[in-house]
VOPAGU-2260 file (C-alpha; in pm, 1 decimal, decimal comma):
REM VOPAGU-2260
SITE   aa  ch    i         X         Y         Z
SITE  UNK   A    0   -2677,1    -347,9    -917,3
SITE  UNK   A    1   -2435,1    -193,0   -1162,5
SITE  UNK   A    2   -2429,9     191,1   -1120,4
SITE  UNK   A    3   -2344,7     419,3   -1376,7
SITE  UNK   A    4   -2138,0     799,8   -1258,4
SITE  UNK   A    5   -2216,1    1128,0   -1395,6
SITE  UNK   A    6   -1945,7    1374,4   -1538,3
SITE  UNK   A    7   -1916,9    1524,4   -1200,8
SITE  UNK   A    8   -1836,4    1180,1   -1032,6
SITE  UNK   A    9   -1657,8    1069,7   -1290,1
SITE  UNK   A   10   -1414,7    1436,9   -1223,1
SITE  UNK   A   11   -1460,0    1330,9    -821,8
SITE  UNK   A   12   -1297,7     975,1    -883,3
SITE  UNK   A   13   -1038,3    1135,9   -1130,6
SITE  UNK   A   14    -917,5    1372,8    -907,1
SITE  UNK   A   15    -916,0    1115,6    -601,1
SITE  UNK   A   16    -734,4     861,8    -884,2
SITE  UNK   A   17    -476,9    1156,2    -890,7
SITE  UNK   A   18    -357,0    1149,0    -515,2
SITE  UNK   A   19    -391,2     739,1    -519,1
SITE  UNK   A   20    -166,7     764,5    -837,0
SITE  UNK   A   21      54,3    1023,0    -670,1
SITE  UNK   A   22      51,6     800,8    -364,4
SITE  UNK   A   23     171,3     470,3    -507,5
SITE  UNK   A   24     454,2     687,2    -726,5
SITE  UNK   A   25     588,9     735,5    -354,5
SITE  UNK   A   26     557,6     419,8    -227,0
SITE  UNK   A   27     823,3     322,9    -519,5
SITE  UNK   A   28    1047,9     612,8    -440,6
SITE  UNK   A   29     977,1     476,8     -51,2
SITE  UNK   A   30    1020,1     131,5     -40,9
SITE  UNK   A   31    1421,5      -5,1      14,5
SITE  UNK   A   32    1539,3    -305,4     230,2
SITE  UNK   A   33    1533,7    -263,3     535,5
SITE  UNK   A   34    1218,9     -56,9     586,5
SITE  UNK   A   35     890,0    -280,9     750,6
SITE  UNK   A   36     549,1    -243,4     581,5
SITE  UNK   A   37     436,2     -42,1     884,8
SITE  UNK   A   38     677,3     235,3     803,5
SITE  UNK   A   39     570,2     258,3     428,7
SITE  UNK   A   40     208,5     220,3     558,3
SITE  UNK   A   41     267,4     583,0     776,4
SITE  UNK   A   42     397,7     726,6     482,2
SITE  UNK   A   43      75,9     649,6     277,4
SITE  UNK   A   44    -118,9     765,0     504,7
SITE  UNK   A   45      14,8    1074,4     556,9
SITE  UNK   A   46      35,5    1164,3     229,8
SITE  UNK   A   47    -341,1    1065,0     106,7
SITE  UNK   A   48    -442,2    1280,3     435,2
SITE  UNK   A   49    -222,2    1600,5     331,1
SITE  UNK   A   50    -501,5    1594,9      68,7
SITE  UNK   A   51    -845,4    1853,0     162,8
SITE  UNK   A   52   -1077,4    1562,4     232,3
SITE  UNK   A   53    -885,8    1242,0     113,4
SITE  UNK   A   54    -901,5     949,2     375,6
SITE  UNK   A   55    -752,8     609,0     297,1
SITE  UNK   A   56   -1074,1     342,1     149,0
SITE  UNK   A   57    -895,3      50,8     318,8
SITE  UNK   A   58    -836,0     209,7     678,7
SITE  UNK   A   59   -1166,2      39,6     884,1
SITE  UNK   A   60   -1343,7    -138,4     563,9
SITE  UNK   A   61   -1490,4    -487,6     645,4
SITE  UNK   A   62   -1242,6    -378,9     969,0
SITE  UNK   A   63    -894,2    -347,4     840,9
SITE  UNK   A   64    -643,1    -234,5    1037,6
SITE  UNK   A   65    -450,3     -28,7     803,4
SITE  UNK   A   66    -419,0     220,6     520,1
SITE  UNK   A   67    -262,0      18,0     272,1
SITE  UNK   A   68    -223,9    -372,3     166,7
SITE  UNK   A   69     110,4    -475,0     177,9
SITE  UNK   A   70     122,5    -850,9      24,3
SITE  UNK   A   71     513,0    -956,4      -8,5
SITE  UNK   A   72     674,9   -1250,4    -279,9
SITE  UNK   A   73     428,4   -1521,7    -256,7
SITE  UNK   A   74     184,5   -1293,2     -91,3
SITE  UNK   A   75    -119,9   -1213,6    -355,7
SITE  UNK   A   76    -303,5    -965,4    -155,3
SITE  UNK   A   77    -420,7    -816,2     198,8
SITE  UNK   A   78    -124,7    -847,9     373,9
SITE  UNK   A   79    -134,7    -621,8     647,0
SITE  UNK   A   80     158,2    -378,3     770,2
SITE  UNK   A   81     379,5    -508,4    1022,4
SITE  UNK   A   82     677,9    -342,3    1220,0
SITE  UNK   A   83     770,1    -686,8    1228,6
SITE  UNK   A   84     760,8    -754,6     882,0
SITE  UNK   A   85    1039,5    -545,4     768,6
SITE  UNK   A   86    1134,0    -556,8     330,2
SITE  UNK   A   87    1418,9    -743,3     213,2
SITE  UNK   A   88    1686,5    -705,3     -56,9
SITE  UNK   A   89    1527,7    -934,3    -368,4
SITE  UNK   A   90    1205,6    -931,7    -226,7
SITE  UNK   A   91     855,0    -806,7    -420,0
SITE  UNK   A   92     600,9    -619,7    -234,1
SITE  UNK   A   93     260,2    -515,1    -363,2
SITE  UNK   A   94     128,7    -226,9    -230,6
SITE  UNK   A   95    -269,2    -191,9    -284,2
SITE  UNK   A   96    -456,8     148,4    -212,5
SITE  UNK   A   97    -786,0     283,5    -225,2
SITE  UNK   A   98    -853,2     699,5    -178,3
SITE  UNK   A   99   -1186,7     832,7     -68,4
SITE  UNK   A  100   -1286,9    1160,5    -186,3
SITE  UNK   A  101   -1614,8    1350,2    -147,5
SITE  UNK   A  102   -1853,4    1046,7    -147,6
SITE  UNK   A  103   -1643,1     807,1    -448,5
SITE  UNK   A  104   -1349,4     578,5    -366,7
SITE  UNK   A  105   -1061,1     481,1    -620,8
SITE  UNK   A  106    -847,3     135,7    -616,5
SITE  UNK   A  107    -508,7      59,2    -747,3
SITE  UNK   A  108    -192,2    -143,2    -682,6
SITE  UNK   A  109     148,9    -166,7    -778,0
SITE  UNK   A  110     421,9    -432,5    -753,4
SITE  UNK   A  111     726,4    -283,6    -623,6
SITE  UNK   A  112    1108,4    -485,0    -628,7
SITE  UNK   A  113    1299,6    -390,3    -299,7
SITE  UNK   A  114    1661,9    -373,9    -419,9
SITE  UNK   A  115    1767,1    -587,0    -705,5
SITE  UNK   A  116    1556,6    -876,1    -766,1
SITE  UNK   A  117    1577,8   -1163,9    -983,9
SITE  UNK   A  118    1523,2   -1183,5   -1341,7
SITE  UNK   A  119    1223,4   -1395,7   -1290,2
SITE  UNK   A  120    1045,4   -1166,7   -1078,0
SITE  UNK   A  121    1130,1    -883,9   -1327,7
SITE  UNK   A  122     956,9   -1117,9   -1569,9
SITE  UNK   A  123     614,7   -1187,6   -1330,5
SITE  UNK   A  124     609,1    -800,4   -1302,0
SITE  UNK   A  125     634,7    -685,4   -1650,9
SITE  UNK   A  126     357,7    -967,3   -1780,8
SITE  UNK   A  127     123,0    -838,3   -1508,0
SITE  UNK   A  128     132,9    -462,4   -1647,0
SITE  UNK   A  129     109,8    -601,6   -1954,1
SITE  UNK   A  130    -219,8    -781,1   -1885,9
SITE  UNK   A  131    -317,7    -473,9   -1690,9
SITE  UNK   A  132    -289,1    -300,1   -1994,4
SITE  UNK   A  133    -478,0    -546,3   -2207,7
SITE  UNK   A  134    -789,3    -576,3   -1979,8
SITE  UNK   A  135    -777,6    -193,0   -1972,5
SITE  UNK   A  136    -770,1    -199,2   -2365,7
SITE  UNK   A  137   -1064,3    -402,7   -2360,0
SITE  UNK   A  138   -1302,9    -193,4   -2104,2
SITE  UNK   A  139   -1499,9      22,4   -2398,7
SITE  UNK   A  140   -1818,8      24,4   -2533,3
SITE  UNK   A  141   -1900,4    -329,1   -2716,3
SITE  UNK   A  142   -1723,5    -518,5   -2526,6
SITE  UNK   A  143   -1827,8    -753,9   -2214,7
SITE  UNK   A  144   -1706,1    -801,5   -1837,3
SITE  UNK   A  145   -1538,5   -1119,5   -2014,9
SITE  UNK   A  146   -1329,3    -948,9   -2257,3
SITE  UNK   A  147   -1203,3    -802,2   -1986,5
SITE  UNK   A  148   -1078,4   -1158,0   -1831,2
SITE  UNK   A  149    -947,4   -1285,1   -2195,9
SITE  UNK   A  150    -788,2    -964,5   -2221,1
SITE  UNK   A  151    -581,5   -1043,7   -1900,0
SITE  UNK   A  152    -594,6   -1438,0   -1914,0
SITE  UNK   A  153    -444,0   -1432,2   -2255,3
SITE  UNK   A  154    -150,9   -1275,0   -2236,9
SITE  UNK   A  155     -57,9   -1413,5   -1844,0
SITE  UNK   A  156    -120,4   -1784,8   -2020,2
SITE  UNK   A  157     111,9   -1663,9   -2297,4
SITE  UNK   A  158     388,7   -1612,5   -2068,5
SITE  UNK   A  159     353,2   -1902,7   -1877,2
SITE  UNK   A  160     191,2   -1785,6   -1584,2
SITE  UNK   A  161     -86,4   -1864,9   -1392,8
SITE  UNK   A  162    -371,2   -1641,1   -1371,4
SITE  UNK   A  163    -527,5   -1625,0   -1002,9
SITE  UNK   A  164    -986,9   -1755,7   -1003,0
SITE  UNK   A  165   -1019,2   -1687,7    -681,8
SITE  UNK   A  166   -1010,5   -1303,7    -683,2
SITE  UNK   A  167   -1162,5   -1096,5    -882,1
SITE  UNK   A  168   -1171,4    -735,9   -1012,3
SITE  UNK   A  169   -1485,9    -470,1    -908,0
SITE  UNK   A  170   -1708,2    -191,2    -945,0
SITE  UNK   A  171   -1612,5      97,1    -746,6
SITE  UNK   A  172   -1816,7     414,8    -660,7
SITE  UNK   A  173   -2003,6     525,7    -390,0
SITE  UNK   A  174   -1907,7     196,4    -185,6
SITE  UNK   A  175   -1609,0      33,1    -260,4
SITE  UNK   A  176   -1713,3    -293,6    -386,8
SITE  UNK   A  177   -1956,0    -242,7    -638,8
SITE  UNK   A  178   -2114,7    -436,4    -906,7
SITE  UNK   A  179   -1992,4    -615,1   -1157,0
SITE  UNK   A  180   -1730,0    -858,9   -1063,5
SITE  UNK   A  181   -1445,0    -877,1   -1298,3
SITE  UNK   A  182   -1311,3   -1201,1   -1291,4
SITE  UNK   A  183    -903,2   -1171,1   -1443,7
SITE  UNK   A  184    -984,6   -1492,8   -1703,8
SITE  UNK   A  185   -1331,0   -1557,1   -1902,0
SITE  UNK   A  186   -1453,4   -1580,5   -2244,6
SITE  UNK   A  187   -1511,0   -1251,9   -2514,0
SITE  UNK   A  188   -1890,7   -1155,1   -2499,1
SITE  UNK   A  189   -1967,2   -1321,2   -2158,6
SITE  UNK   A  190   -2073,8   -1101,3   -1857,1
SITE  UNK   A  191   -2276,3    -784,3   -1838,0
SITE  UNK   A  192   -2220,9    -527,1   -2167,4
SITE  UNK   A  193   -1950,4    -293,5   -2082,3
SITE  UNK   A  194   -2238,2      57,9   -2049,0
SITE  UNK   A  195   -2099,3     436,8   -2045,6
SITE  UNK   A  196   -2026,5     503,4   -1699,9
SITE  UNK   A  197   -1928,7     235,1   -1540,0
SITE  UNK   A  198   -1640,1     217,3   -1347,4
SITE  UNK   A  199   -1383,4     -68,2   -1299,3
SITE  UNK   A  200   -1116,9    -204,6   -1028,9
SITE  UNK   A  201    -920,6    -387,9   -1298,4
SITE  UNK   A  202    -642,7    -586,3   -1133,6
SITE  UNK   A  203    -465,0    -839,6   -1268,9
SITE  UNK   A  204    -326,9   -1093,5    -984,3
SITE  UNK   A  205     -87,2   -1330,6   -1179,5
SITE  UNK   A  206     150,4   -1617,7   -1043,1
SITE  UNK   A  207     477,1   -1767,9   -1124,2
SITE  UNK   A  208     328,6   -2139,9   -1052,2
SITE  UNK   A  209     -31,2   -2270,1   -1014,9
SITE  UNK   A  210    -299,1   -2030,2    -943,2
SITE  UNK   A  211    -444,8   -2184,1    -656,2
SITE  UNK   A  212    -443,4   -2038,8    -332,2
SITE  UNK   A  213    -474,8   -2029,1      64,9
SITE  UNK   A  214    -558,4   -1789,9     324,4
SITE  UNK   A  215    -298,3   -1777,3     582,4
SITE  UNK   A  216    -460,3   -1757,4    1001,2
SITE  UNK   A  217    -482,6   -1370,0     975,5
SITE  UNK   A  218    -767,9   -1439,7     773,1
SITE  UNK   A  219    -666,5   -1125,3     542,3
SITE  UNK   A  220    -340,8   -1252,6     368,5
SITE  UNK   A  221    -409,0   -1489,4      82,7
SITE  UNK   A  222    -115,5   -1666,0     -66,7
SITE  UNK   A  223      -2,9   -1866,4    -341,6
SITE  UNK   A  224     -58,8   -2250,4    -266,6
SITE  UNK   A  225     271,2   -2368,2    -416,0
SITE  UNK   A  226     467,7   -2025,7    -221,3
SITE  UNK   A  227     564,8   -1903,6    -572,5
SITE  UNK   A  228     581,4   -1536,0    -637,5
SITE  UNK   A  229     276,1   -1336,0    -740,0
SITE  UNK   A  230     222,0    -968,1    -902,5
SITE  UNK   A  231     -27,2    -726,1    -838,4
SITE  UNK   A  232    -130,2    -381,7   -1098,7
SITE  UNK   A  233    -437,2    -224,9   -1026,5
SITE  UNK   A  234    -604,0      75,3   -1219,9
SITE  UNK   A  235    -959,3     246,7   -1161,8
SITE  UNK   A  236   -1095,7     289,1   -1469,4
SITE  UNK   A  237   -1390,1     465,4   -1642,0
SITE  UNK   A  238   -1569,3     297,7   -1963,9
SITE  UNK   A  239   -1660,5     629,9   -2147,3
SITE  UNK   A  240   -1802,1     656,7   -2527,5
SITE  UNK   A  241   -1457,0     800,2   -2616,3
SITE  UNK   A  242   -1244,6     473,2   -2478,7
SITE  UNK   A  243   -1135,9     317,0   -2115,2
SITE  UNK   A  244   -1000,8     624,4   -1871,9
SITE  UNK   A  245    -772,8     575,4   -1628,3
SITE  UNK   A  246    -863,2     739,0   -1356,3
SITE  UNK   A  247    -562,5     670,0   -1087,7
SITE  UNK   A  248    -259,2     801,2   -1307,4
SITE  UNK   A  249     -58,6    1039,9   -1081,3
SITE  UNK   A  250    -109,4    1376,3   -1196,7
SITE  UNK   A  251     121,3    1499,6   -1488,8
């Protein structure tokens, strides 16, 4: 069931979108080589809990370990923190977040280079925010769940790369996966009508190579079948009668 917030909800998730937003803007002034996905992890969740009432969404859901996901080159998502898994020079990590705030969780991500990385991976990053941007673009009033996926499957395909089926985009509010799904590819005008309230996980997963994937024997950490890089941008965002909000910018 698709459920629709209120103006106070909508000013809950906006002001837990804040610290998320605040929170991945540190994880890019954190992360350097050197560092393991353990140490960036603390720092998260420090900083989300410095917050009257914030906990971390991902800390205990469905029984994950940690506070953050911390998925590294061909990594897509759910990789868990590691003091063993410590970030290398040329590597990409992306760090995925949720915030919980009086009743309402938030989601986003971020891609993240550690050091200098390669012009390629510079490439895979910038076409992901671009396709976030583009299925953000496309969450208002008229539109479908499906322009949503175009949106993002359009300019990925553009580019060249490949645009991941097997994971998909959410509802967030009261739990953390909510109704609709919201696949990253689709066709305009398919899927449930985009309705004044609803809020959207919109997170684009793209690849360098195929789009197929495989879950590695932690059962969290899917990968890219072909061990090509991936990207990861995430927003929360509100459909509203005056456009698509973003509701995890950092504040300012």
């Amino acid at each position: 069931m698709i459920t629709l917030k209120s103006p106070r909800e909508l000013e809950i998730m906006a002001r837990g979108g804040s610290i998320l937003g605040a929170t991945l803007r540190l994880m890019r002034e954190t992360v350097r080589p050197g560092l393991t996905t353990e140490d960036i992890d603390a720092v998260a969740e420090e900083f989300i809990r410095s917050h009257a009432g914030a906990t971390p969404s991902f800390k205990g859901l469905y029984g994950f370990p940690k506070s953050l996901c911390t998925s590294i080159d061909e990594e897509i998502v759910h990789g868990i923190p590691s003091r063993k898994r410590p970030l290398s020079e040329g590597s990409i990590v992306s760090v995925d977040c949720g915030v919980f705030l009086e009743g309402l969780h938030v989601d986003a991500a971020t891609t993240i280079p550690v050091g200098q990385v390669s012009a390629q991976a510079e490439r895979l990053m910038a076409v992901t925010q671009e396709c976030l941007a583009a299925g953000v673009a496309a969450a208002r009033l008229g539109n479908h769940i499906g322009d949503i996926g175009h949106a993002v499957q359009t300019v990925a395909e553009a580019a060249g790369f490949g645009v991941v089926r097997e994971l998909v985009g959410h509802g967030i509010g009261s739990r953390f996966h909510e109704d609709p799904q919201v696949p990253n590819h689709g066709q305009p005008r398919r899927g449930p009508a985009l309705r004044e309230g609803m809020t959207l996980a919109i997170e684009p997963m793209i690849t360098e190579g195929s789009y197929e994937t495989r879950t590695l024997a932690d059962k969290w950490t899917v990968v890219t079948a072909d061990g090509k890089l991936s990207a990861h941008f995430e927003h929360t965002v509100a459909v509203t009668r005056d456009g698509p909000l973003v509701l995890t910018n950092p504040p300012g």
